[in-house]
C-alpha positions in Angstrom: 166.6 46.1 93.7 165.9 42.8 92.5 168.2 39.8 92.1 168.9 38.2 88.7 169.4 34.3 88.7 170.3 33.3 85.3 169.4 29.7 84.0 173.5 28.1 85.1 172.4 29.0 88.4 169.3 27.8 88.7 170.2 24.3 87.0 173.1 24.5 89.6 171.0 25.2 92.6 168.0 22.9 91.5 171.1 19.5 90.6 172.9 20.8 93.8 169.5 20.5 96.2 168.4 17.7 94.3 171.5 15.1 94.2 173.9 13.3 91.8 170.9 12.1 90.1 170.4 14.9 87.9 174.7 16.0 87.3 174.1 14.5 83.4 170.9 16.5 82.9 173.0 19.7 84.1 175.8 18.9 81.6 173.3 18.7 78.7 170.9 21.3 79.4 173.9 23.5 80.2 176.5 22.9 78.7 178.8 26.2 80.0 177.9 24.9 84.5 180.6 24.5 85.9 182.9 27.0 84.0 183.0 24.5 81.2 182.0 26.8 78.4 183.1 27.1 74.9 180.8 30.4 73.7 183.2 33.0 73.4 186.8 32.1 71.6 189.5 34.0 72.4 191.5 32.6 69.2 188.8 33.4 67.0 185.7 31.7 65.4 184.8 28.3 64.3 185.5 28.0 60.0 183.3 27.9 57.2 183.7 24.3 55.3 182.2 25.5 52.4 185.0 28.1 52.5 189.3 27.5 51.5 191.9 26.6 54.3 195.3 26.3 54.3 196.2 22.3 56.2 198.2 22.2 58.7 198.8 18.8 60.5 199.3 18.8 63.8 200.5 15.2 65.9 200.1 14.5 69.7 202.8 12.3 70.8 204.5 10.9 74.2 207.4 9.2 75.4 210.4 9.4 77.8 207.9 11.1 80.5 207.2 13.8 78.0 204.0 14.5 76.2 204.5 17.0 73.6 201.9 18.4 69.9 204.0 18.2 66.6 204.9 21.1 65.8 204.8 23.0 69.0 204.5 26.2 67.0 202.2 27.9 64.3 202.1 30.7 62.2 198.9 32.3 60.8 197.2 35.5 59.4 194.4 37.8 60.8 191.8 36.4 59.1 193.1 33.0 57.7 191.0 30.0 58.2 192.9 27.0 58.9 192.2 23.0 58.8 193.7 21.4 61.4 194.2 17.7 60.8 195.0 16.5 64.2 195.9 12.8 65.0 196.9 10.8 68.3 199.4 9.1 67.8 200.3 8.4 71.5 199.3 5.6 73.9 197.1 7.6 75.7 194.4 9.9 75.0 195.0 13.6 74.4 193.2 16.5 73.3 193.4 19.9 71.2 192.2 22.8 73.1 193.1 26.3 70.7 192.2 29.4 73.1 193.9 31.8 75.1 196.3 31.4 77.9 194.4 32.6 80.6 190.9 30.5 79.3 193.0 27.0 78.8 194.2 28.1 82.7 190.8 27.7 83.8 189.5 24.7 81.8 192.4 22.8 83.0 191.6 23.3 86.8 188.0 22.2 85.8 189.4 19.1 84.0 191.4 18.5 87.7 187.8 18.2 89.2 186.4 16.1 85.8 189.5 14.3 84.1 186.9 12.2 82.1 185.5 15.4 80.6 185.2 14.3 77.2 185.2 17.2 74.7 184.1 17.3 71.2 183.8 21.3 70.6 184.8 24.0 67.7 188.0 24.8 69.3 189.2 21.7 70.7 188.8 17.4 70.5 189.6 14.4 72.9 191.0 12.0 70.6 192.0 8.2 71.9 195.1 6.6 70.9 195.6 5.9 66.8 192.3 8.6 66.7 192.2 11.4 64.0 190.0 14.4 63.5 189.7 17.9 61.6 188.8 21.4 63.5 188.7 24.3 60.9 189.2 27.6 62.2 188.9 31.1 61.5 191.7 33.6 63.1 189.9 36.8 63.5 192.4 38.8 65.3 195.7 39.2 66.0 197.9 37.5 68.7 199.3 34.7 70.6 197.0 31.6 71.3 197.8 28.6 73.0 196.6 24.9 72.2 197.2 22.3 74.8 196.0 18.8 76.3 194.0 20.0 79.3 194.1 16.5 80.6 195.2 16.5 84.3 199.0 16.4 84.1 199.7 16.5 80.4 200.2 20.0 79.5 202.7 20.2 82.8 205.0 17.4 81.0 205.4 19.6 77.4 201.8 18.8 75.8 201.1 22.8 74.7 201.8 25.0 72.1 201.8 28.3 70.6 199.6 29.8 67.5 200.9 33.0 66.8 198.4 35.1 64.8 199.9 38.1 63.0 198.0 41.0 61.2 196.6 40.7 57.7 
């Protein structure tokens, strides 16, 4: 029987053997090491921007040792594709991550291990303080999704929420 290294491990064994040197090379070669990988969305797909959305504004905030998205809940269709216009308007920097539960579980213990992890991906942005940007989103399924500031310690003081996806 033989044994199947895929291209992650190999990068991983060959930066791993090799030394620090090369960790930046692994990050752009590969961008899913590391159980960083944004290739299959649980909450759906990434839009069309030639096609309609429906707006909805989402703001990340903090204060009195909370941290907390504005609002904390969404509705949406099966199907609907949605323009989210996020904006920071916290002292810190924060982040928009849309995918399931369980998925935003494990990014967030990979964040523990690379808090500087900047992101810049279909489903989810790292914006600084004052910063704006647009994700557009297509919910191809039914279901609960969460969004949430993977940061270390952000979603623990309030910064998640809830996109509730209903059937057509």
């Amino acid at each position: 029987m033989r044994t199947r290294i895929t291209r992650s491990q190999l990068l991983i064994a060959l930066t791993a053997s090799a030394g620090v040197p090369f960790a930046g090379t692994l990050a752009i070669a590969e961008p899913g090491a590391a159980g960083h990988t944004h290739k299959v969305f649980a909450a759906g797909e990434p839009g069309d921007l030639a096609k309609p959305a429906r707006t909805i504004t989402v703001a990340m905030t903090e204060g009195d040792g909370t941290m907390a998205y504005d609002p904390p809940e969404l509705a949406v269709r099966a199907g609907e594709q949605i323009k989210f216009v996020i904006t920071n308007r916290g002292a810190l920097d924060h982040e928009f991550m849309l995918d399931s539960v369980e998925k935003n579980a494990k990014h967030r213990i990979a964040m523990q291990k690379n808090p500087e992890m900047e992101h810049d991906d279909p489903n989810g942005r790292r914006l600084k303080p004052g910063g704006s940007t647009e994700i557009v989103w297509k919910f191809s399924k039914a279901g609960a999704f969460e969004f949430a500031c993977l940061i270390p310690g952000h979603s623990e003081a309030g910064m998640k929420g809830v996109v509730v996806v209903s059937e057509k």
